[in-house]
C-alpha positions as CSV (number, residue, x, y, z in Angstrom):
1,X,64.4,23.1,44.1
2,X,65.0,20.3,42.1
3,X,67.1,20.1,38.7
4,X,64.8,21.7,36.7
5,X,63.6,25.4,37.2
6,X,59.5,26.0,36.7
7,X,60.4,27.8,33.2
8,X,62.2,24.6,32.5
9,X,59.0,22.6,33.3
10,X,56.5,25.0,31.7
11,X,59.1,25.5,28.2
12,X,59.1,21.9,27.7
13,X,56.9,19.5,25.6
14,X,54.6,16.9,27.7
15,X,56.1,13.0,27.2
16,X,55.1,11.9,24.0
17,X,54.2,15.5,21.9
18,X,57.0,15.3,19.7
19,X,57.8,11.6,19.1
20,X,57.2,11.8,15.7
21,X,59.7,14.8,15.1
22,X,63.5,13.6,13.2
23,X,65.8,16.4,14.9
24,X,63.4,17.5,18.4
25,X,64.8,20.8,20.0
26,X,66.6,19.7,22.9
27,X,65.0,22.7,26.2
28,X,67.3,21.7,28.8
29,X,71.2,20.2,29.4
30,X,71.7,18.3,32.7
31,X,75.5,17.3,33.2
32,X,78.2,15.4,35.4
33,X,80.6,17.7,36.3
34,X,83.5,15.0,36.7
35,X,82.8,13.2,33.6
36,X,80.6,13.1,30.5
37,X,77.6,12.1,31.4
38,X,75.1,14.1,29.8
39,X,71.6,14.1,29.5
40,X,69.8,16.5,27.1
41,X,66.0,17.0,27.7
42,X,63.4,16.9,25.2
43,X,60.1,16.2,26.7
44,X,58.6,16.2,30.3
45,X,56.1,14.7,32.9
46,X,56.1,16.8,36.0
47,X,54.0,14.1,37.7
48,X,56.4,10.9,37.6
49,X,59.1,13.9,37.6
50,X,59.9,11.4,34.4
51,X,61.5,13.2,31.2
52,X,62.8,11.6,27.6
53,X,65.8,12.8,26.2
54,X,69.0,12.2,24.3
55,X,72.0,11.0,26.6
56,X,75.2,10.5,26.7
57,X,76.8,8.5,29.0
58,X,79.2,6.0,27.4
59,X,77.5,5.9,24.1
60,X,74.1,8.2,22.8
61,X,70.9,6.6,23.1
62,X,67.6,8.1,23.2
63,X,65.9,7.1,26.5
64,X,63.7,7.8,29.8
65,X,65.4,9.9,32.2
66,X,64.3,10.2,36.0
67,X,65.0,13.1,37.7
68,X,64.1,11.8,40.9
69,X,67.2,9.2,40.9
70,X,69.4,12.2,38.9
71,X,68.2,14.6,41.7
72,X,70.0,11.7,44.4
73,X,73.2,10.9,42.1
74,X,76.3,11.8,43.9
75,X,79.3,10.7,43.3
76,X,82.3,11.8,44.9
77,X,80.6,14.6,46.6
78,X,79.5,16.1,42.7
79,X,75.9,16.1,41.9
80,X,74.6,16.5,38.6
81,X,74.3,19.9,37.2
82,X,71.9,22.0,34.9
83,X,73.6,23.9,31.8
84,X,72.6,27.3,33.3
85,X,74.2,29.1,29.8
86,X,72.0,26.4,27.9
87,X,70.0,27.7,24.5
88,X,67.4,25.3,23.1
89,X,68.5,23.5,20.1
90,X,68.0,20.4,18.2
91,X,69.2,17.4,19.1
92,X,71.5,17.4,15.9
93,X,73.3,20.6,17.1
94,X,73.6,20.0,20.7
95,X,75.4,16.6,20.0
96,X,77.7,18.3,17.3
97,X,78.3,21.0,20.1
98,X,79.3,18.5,22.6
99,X,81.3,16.5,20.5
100,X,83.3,19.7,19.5
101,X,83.8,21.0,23.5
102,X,85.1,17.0,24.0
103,X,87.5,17.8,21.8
104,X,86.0,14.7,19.7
């Protein structure tokens, strides 16, 4: 099935709709279980399976995301996740929410 769920696919924006948008709302959250990698979706291409989105991996940068080489990350046996308990949000509050569950 894939990382993404066809309501995640239809819900968000095609690649480039809201580049012009300060605080975009942030659809999905994609997660290391192991660590703190995360990655937290804004936009989409379901044909290059290519998204943009704000991550966190060891420092937050805005950047492409594929979710062809996220789909075939394993380390240690864990695979990345998708926030099933996710709510859309901006990017502003989703990184003030992770900072807070880090305990940062």
């Amino acid at each position: 099935m894939g990382l993404l769920k066809r309501e995640d696919k239809e819900l968000l924006p095609e690649l480039y709709a809201v580049q012009a948008d300060p605080d975009p709302t942030v659809f999905v959250k994609l997660f290391y279980p192991a660590g703190a990698a995360t990655w937290f979706l804004i936009e989409y291409s379901e044909e290059d399976n290519l998204a943009f989105g704000y991550v966190y991996i060891t420092e937050w940068e805005f950047g492409y995301i594929s979710l062809d080489e996220l789909e075939g990350l394993a380390i240690g046996g864990l695979k990345v996740e998708r926030d099933e308990f996710w709510t859309p949000k901006p990017v502003s509050a989703a990184k003030e929410e992770f900072l807070k569950n880090m305990g940062l």
